[in-house]
C-alpha positions, 0 to 999 in steps of 0.5 A: 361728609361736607367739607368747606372744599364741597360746599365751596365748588372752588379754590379761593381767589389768590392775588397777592401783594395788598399788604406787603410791608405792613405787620400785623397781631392775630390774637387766636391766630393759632387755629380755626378763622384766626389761623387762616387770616394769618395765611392769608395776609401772609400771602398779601405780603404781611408778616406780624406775630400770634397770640393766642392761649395756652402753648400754640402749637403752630401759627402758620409763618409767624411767630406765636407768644402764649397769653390770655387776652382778657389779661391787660398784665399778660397781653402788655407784656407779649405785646411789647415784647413783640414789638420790641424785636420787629417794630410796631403792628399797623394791623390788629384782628382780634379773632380770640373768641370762644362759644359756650354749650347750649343753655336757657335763660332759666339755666344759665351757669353764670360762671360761664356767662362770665366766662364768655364775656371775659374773652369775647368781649373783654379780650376784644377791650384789652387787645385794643387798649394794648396794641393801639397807642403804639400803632402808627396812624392809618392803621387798621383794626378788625374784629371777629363778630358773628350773625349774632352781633345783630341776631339773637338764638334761644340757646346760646344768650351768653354769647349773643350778648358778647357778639352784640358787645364787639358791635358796640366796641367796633363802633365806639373805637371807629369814632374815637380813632378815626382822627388818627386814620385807624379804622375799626371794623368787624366781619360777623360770619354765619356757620363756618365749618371748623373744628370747634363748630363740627365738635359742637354739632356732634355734641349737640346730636341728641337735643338736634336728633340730626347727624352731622352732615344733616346739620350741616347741609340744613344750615348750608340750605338757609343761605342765598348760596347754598353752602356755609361760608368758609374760614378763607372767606372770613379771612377774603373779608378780613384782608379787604378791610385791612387794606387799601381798598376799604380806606374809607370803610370804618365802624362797619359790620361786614356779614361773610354768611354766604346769604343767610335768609 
């Protein structure tokens, strides 16, 4: 089996104290990248909230609302409840996201494609419309793009086009709140082994006819460092762009793929 702690061959970096003070809202910060960027700003000195679907189960140090992000009612709502019991965020990382099976052009449920483009890349519009004018200036904003932010793949249309939207989305917002101070960024990780991706190769074992340790070192030997990117490196990339030291970094799609050729 590989893991991220083997194709990683370290611990990762821990120095505290970048963020300290400052209050952030992770939208999907219940599990997978979302989960580790909450850990990891904690650690740097953050404390915010979650919001992510259905009932979260766990949010790590931080409290957790139920809402869906596509909904401007529902996000509202949460949103101002939590800044009514501790102040305002001055840091939002939008990570809610989710990747549909495989399909072709010519079979596409376009149901799904709606599906995907709701919480992708509609979910990324709301978060921002609701959290950002209660935001005080010089506050930051990071989105979860992905590879396919610039980069197509014959399987998987329907996302590719959400990701190449948050690029769009990124971009616009940098420049429209840029006199305010509020930078607008995005990471774009290539394959990170979570729970979801593992769970997608499984399924994906027939069409592929590799296992999933075959897939996994196949995509790890693409890269320039010979291993995937992990969710703590999603998140080290997240936490230098809320920081102070990217303040002159805005409108910007910063890779975390570990190389990928």
């Amino acid at each position: 089996m590989i893991d991220g702690a083997e194709m990683t061959g370290r611990e990762p970096v821990r120095a505290v104290g970048l963020l300290t003070g400052r209050r952030f809202l992770v939208t999907g910060g219940a599990r997978g990248i979302g989960a580790a960027v909450v850990h990891l700003l904690s650690e740097h000195g953050a404390h915010g909230a979650v919001i992510d679907l259905g009932e979260p189960e766990t949010a790590g140090p931080w409290p957790a609302r139920s809402a869906d992000v596509a909904d401007e009612h529902a996000m509202r709502a949460a949103v101002a409840d939590l800044v009514a019991q501790n102040g305002p965020f001055d840091g939002l990382v939008a990570a809610a996201g989710v990747v549909p099976s495989w399909h072709s052009p010519e079979d596409i449920d376009l149901d799904d494609f709606d599906r995907v483009q709701r919480v992708n890349t509609r979910g990324i519009v709301v978060s921002l419309k609701t959290v950002v004018p209660g935001m005080p200036d010089g506050s930051t904003v990071v989105a979860i793009g992905s590879l396919n932010s610039w980069k197509g793949d014959a399987h998987l249309l329907s996302y590719v086009a959400s990701k190449h939207a948050v690029l769009g989305i990124v971009r616009s917002a940098a420049l429209a709140l840029g006199s305010r101070g509020i930078r607008v960024n995005a990471v774009a990780p290539g394959p990170v082994a979570t729970e979801a991706l593992l769970s997608r190769i499984d399924s994906r074992v027939d069409a592929t006819g590799r296992t999933r340790d075959e897939a996994l070192a196949s995509s790890a030997s693409a890269t320039a460092l010979q291993r995937l990117a992990t969710p703590d490196d999603v998140a080290g990339a997240v936490l230098f762009l809320s920081s102070p030291l990217a303040a002159a970094i805005t409108g910007h799609l910063l890779p975390v793929d570990g190389g990928l050729s």
